[in-house]
C-alpha positions as CSV (number, residue, x, y, z in Angstrom):
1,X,167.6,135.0,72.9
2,X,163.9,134.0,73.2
3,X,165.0,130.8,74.7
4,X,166.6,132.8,77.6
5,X,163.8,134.8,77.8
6,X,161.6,131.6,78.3
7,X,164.3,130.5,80.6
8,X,164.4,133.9,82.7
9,X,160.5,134.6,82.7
10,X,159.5,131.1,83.3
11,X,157.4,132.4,85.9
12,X,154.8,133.3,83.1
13,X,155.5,130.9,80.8
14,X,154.5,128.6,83.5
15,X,151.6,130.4,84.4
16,X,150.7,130.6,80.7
17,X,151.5,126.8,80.3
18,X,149.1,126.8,83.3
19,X,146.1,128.1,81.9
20,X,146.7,126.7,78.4
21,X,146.5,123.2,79.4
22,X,143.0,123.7,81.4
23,X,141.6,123.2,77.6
24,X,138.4,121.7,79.4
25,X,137.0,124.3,81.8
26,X,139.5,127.3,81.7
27,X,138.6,130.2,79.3
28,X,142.2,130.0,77.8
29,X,142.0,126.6,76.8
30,X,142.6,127.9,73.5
31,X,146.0,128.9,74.2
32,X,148.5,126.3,72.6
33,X,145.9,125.9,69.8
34,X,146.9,129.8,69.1
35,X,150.5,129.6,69.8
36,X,150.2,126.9,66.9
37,X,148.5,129.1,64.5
38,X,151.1,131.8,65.1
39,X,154.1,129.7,64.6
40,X,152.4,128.7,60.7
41,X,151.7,132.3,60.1
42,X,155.5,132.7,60.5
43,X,156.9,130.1,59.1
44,X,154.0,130.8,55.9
45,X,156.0,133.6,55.6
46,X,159.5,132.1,55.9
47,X,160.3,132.7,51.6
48,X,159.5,136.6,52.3
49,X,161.0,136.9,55.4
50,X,164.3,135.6,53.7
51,X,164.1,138.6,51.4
52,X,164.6,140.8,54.1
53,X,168.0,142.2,55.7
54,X,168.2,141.7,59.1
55,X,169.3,145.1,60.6
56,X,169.9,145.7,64.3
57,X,167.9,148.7,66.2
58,X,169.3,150.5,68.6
59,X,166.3,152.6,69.7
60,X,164.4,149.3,70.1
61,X,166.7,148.9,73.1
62,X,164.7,151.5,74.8
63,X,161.3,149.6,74.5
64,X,163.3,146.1,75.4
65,X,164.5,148.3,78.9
66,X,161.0,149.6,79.3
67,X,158.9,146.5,79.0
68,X,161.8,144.7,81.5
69,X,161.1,147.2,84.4
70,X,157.1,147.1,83.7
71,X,157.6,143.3,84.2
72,X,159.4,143.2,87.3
73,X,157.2,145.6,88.6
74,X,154.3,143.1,88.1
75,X,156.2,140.4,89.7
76,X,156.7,142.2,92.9
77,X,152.8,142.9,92.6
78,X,151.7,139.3,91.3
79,X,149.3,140.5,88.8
80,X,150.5,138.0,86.3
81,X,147.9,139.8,83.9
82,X,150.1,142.3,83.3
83,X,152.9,140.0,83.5
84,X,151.6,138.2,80.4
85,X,151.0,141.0,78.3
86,X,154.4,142.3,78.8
87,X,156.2,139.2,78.3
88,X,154.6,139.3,74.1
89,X,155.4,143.0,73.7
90,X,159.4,142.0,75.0
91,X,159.3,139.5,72.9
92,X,158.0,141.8,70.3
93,X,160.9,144.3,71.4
94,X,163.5,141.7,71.4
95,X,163.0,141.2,67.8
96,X,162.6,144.6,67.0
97,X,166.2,145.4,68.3
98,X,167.7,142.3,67.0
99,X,166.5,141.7,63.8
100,X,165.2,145.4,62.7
101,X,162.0,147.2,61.8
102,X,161.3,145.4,59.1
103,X,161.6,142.0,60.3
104,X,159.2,142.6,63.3
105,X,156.6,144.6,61.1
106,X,156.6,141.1,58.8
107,X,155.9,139.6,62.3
108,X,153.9,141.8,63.9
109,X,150.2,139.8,63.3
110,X,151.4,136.6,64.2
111,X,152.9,137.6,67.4
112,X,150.0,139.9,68.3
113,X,147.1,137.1,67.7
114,X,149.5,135.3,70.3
115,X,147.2,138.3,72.6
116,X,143.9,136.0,72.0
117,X,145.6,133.5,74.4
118,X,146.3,135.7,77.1
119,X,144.4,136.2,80.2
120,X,144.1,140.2,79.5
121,X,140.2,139.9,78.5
122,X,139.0,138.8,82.1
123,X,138.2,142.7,82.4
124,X,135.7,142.0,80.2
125,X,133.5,139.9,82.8
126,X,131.7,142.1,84.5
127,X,130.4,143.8,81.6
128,X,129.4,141.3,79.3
129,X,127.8,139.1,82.3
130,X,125.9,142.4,83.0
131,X,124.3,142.9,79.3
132,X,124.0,139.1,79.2
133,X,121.8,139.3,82.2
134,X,119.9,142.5,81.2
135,X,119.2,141.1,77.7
136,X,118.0,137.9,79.0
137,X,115.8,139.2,81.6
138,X,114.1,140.9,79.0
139,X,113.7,138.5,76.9
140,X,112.3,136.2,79.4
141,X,109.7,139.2,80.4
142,X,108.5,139.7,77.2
143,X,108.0,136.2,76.4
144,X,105.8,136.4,79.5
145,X,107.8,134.2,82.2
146,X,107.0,135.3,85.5
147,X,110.5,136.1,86.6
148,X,112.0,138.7,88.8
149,X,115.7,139.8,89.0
150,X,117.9,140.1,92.0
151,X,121.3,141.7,90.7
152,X,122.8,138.4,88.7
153,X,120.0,136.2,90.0
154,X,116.8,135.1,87.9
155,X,114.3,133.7,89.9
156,X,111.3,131.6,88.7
157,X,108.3,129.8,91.0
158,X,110.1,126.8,90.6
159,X,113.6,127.9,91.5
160,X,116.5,130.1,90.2
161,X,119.2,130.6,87.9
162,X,122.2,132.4,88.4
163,X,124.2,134.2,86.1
164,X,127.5,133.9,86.8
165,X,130.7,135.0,85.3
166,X,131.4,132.0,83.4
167,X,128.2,132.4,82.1
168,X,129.4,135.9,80.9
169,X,130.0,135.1,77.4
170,X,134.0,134.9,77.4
171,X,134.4,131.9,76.0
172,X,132.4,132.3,73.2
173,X,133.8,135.8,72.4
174,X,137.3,134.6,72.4
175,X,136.9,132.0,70.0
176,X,134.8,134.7,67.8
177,X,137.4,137.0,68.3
178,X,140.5,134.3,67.7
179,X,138.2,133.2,64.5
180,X,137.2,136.0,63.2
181,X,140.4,138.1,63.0
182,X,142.6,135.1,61.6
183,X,139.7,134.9,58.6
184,X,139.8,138.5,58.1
185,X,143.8,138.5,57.7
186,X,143.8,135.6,55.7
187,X,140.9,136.8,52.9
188,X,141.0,140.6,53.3
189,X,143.1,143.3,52.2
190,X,141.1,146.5,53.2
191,X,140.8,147.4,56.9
192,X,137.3,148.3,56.9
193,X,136.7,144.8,55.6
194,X,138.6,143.3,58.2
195,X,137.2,144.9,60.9
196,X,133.3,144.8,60.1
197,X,134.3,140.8,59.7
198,X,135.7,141.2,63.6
199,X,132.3,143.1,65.2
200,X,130.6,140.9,63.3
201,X,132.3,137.6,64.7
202,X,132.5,139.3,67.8
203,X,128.3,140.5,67.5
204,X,127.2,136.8,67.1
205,X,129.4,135.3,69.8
206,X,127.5,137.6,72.3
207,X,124.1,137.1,70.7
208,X,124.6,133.2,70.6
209,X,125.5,133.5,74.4
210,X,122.7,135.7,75.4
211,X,120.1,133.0,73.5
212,X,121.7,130.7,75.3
213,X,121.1,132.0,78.6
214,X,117.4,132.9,77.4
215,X,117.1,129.3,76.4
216,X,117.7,128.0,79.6
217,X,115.8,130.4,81.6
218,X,112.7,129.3,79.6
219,X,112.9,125.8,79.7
220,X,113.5,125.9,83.5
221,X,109.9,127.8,83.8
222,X,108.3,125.6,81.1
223,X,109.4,122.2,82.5
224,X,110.2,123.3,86.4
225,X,113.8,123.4,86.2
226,X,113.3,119.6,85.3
227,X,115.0,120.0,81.6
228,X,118.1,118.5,81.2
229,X,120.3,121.8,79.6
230,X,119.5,123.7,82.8
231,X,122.1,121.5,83.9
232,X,124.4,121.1,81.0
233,X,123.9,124.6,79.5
234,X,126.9,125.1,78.4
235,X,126.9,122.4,75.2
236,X,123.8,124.6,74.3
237,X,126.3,127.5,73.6
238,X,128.5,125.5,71.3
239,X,125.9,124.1,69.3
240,X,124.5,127.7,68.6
241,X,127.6,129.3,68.2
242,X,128.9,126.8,65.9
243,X,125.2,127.4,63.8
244,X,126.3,130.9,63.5
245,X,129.4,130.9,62.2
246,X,128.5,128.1,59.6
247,X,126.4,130.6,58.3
248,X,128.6,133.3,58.9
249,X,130.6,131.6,56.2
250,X,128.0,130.8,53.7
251,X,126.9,134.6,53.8
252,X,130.5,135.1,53.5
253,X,131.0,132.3,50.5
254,X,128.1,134.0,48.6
255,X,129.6,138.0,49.0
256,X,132.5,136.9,47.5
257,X,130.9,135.0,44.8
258,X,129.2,138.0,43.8
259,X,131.8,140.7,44.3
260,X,134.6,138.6,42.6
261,X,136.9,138.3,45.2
262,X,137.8,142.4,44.4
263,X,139.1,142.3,48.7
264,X,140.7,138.8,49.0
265,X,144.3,137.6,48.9
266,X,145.3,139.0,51.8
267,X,148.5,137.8,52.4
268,X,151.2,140.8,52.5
269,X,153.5,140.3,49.5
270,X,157.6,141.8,48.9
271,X,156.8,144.8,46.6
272,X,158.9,145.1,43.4
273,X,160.8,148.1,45.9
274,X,164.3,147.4,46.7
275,X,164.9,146.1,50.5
276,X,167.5,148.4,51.9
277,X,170.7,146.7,52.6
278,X,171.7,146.9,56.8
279,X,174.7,149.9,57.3
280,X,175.2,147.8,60.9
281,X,178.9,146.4,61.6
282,X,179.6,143.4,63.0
283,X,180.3,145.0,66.3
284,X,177.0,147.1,66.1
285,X,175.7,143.7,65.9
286,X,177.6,142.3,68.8
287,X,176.8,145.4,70.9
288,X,173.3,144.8,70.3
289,X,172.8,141.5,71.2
290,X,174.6,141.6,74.3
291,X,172.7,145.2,75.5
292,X,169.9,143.3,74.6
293,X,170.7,140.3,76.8
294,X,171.7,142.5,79.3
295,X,168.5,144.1,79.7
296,X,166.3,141.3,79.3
297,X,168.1,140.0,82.6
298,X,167.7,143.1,84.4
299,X,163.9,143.0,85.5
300,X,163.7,139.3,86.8
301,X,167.8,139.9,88.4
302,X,166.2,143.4,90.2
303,X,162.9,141.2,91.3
304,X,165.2,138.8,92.4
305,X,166.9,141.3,94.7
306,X,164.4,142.9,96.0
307,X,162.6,140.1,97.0
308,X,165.2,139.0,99.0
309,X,165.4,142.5,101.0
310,X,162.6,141.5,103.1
311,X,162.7,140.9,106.9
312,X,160.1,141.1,109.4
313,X,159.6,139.2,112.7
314,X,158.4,135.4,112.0
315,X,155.5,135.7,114.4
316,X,153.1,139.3,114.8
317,X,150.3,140.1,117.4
318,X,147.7,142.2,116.0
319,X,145.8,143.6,118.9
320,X,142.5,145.4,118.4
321,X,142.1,148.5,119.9
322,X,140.0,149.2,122.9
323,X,136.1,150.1,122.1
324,X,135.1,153.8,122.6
325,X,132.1,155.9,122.5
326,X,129.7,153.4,124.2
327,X,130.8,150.6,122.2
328,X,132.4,147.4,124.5
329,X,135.1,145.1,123.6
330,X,136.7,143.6,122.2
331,X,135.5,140.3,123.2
332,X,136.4,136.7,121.4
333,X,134.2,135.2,119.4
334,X,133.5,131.8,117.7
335,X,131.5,133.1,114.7
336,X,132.0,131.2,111.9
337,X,132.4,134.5,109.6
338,X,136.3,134.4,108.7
339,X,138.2,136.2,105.8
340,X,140.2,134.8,103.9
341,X,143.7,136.5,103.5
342,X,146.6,134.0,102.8
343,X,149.5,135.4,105.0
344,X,148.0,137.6,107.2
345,X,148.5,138.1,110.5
346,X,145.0,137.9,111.2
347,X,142.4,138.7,114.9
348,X,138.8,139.1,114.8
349,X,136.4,140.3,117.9
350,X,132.9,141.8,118.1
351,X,132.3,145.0,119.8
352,X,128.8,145.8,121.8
353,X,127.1,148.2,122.4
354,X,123.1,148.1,123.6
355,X,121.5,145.3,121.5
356,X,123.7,145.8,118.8
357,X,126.7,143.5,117.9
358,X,129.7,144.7,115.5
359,X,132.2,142.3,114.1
360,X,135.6,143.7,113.3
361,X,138.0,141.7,111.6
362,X,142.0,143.1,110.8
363,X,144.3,141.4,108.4
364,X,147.9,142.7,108.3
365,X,150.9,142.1,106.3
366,X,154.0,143.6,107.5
367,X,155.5,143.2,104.1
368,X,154.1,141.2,100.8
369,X,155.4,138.5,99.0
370,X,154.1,136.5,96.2
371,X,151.5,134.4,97.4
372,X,151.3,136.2,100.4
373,X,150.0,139.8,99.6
374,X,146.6,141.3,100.1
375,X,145.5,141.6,96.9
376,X,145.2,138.1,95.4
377,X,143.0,135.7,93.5
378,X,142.6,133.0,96.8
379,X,141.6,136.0,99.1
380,X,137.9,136.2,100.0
381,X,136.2,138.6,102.3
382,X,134.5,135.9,103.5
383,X,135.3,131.7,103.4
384,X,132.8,130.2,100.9
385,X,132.2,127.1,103.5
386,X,129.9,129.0,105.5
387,X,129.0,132.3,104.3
388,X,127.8,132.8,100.3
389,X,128.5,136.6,98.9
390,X,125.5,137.8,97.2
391,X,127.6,140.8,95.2
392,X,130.2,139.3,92.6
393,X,132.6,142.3,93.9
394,X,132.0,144.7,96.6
395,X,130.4,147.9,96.0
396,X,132.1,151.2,96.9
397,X,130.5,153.4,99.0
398,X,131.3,156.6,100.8
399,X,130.8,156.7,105.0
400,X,132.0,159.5,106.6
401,X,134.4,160.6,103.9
402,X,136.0,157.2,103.5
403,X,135.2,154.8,100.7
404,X,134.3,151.6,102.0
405,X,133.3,148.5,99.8
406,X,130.1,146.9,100.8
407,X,129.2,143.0,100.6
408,X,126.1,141.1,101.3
409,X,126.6,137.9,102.8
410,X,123.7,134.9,103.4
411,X,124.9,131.9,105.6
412,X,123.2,128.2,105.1
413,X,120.7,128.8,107.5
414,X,119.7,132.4,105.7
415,X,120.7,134.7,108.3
416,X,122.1,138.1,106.7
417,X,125.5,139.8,107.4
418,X,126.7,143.2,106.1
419,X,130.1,143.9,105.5
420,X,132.3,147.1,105.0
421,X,135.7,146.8,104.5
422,X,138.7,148.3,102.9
423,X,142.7,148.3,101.9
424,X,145.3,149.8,103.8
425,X,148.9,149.6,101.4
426,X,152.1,151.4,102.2
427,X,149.7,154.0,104.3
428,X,146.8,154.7,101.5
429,X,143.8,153.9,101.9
430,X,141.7,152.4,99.1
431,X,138.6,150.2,97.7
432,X,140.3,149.6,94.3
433,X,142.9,146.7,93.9
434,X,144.2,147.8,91.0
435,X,145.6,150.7,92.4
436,X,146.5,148.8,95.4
437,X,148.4,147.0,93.4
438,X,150.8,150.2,91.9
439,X,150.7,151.6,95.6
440,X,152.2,148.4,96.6
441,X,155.3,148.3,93.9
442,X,156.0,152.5,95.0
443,X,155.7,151.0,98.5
444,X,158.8,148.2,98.1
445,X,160.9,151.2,96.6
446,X,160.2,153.5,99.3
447,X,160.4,150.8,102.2
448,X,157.1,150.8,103.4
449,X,155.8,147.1,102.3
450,X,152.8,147.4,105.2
451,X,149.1,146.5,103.9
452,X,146.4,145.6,105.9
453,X,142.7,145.0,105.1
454,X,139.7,146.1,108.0
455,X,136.3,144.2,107.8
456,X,132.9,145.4,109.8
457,X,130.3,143.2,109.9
458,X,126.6,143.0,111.3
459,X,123.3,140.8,111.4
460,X,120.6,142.2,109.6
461,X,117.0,140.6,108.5
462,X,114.7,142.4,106.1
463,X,116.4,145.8,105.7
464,X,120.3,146.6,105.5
465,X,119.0,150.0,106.4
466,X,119.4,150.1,109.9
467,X,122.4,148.1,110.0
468,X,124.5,150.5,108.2
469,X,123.7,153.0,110.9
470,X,124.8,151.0,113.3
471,X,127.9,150.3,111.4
472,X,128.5,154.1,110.3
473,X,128.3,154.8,114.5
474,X,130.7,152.4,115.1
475,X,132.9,153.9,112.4
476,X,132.8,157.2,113.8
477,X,133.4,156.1,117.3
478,X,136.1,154.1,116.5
479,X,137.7,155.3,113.2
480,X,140.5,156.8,115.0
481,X,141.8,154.1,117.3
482,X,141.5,151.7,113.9
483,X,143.7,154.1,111.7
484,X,146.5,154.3,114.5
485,X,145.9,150.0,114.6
486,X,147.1,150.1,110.7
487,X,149.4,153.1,110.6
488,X,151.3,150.6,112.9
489,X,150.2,151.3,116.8
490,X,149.9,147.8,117.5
């Protein structure tokens, strides 16, 4: 049964595969390192698992149906995130029904530290590049290094660093994590135990990561961004990471010396009680295994299906409408600002009006597909080849009672464009993908599959504060013509 659902799902066990074997540069390298340690756990634990009865579960069935749906729901919105996480906890459910509660609480860890090679911590980006950043500034301030700070971006008289998401941390806190709890299982017995060992694998991963960085901002003052780790930084992190937990461990070697072991043996042992022998008939076994079955082919065979439901002309004119309100146009353009949205049915033109020039930019899908949707990894508000973003993500702001997410965007030659733009799924509008995302599963069951995304853009030099004026005129001029444009009056 977990072979079919390998078979069935391959879509993310590919993906998984995927990511696994990018052991150089992906954060997940880890992945088939993991999968290893979780196949020992259980087969460790193969004498006391053969102590148990196998006893089928019937309510299990319910979690098996749920976590099927939740996964074909992610398919038809590609977040393969979700998809991930889902495919463990059917797995989890699989056993559950098939081989009872006991089995699966016997296998519960080892399938659960499978979660430390899954790409569900990338939430976690933001957040720790943001105290990584603020930490590190501060640092570098009080050490008296003339720096100043521009969101992510450290800047010294001799150049600047910037902190990126790779340089959040991740890495480091996913082997501390992936370390720490597996050390904690295997020596502890008491919870408290077991988690201050966690947050305190977890505290030095972030600390060794945040030196790092500090490290490196420092030697590119002292030596004029001439020192060889603000190139190769990241070997930096390894070395001092690996430092920590060696002493981790000795600190650890000498607290057990002197409490006598009193919380180690961890390993969960068959008590003296007798197992319960399984009331299930042969048929309630039979019946199981083939509901089972049955439901675990139910999400991908309703994905599947209503994939296929999709039909929409091969080839779409999106016309922009007319400008109102003082505002000419539109009128073509070769500007080398162009989004990119993979699928879209894509037209750009600048308005006028006065001296001022407005960019507007449409992207419409009639219906999305994988690979071909508006919320996706490859899309970019703007092509990296010619324009840089300064923001990591947009920020949300509110014009004229419409959320709008902002981006700052510098081209080669340091000319400065502002951009407002925003999501239009199954006939919401919204700044947040995520829910994007669930309005674009309700949208396949209620038919409407249309998403669009609307981009306004203007020059600015020194101060963005004019330019959003002109851009919150030109959205009150023109916001009606563009909502009938993505309700579908093309």
């Amino acid at each position: 049964m977990l072979l079919l659902i390998l078979v069935l799902y391959r879509e993310t066990s590919l993906y998984l595969a995927g990511i696994w074997a990018q052991w150089r540069n992906g954060s997940y390298g880890h992945g088939f390192l993991v999968l290893a340690i979780s196949l020992y756990l259980v087969f460790y634990q193969r004498k006391a698992l053969a102590k148990l009865s196998p006893c089928p579960s019937f309510f299990a069935l319910v979690a098996v149906a749920i976590f099927s749906m939740i996964w074909m729901s992610a398919t038809l919105a590609d977040v393969q995130v979700v998809q991930s996480a889902v495919l463990l906890a059917l797995i989890m459910s699989v056993i559950w029904a098939v081989s009872g509660p006991q089995v699966a609480q016997r296998l519960l860890f080892p399938l659960l530290f499978i979660g430390f090679a899954l790409p569900v911590w990338s939430p976690l980006l933001p957040f720790l590049q943001a105290i990584t950043t603020d930490v590190s500034f501060w640092l570098a301030r009080i050490s008296d290094v003339p720096a100043l700070r521009l969101e992510h971006l450290i800047i010294l008289p001799a150049g600047q660093l910037l902190i990126g998401e790779s340089c959040s941390g991740l890495h480091y806190l996913l082997a501390a994590l992936t370390l720490g709890v597996l050390y904690a299982y295997l020596n502890y017995q008491r919870l408290w135990s077991r988690f201050l060992i966690v947050m305190i694998a977890a505290g030095s991963a972030i600390i060794a990561n945040i030196l790092r960085v500090f490290i490196v901002v420092y030697l590119a003052y002292a030596t004029g961004m001439q020192h060889p780790l603000v190139a190769d930084h990241l070997s930096l992190g390894w070395y001092l990471f690996g430092g920590l937990v060696l002493l981790l461990l000795f600190v650890d070697a000498m607290f057990h010396r002197h409490a006598g072991n009193l919380d180690s043996g961890a390993w969960p042992r068959i008590d003296a009680v007798e197992v319960p022998v399984c009331n299930r008939g042969a048929m309630q076994r039979l019946l199981t295994f083939a509901a089972a079955v049955i439901l675990i082919a139910s999400g991908p065979a309703l994905a599947w299906w209503i994939e296929r439901q999709t039909g929409f002309p091969q080839e779409i004119t999106v016309k922009l409408p007319a400008g109102i309100g003082g505002w000419s146009g539109p009128l073509s353009t070769h500007d080398s600002w162009i989004p990119t949205y993979h699928g879209a049915f894509a037209e750009k033109g600048v308005y006028r009006k006065a001296e001022h020039e407005v960019y507007l930019y449409v992207g419409y899908y009639p219906s999305q597909t994988q690979g071909q949707e508006l919320i996706n990894d490859l899309n970019r508000i703007s092509s990296k080849k010619n324009w840089q973003m300064r923001y990591p993500h947009g920020r949300t702001r509110k014009i004229n009672n419409q959320m709008v997410l902002e981006q700052v965007l510098e081209s080669s030659s340091g000319q400065q464009r502002l951009v407002w733009y925003w999501y239009s799924v199954a006939g919401w509008l919204t700044t947040n993908e995520y829910e994007a995302k669930v309005i674009q599963v309700l949208g396949m069951f209620t038919g409407n599959r249309q998403a669009s995304v609307i981009a306004l853009a203007a020059d600015f030099g020194d101060d963005a504060g004019d330019v959003r004026k002109v851009l919150r005129g030109f959205l009150s001029a023109m916001g009606q013509p563009l909502a009938q444009l993505i309700d579908g009056d093309r």
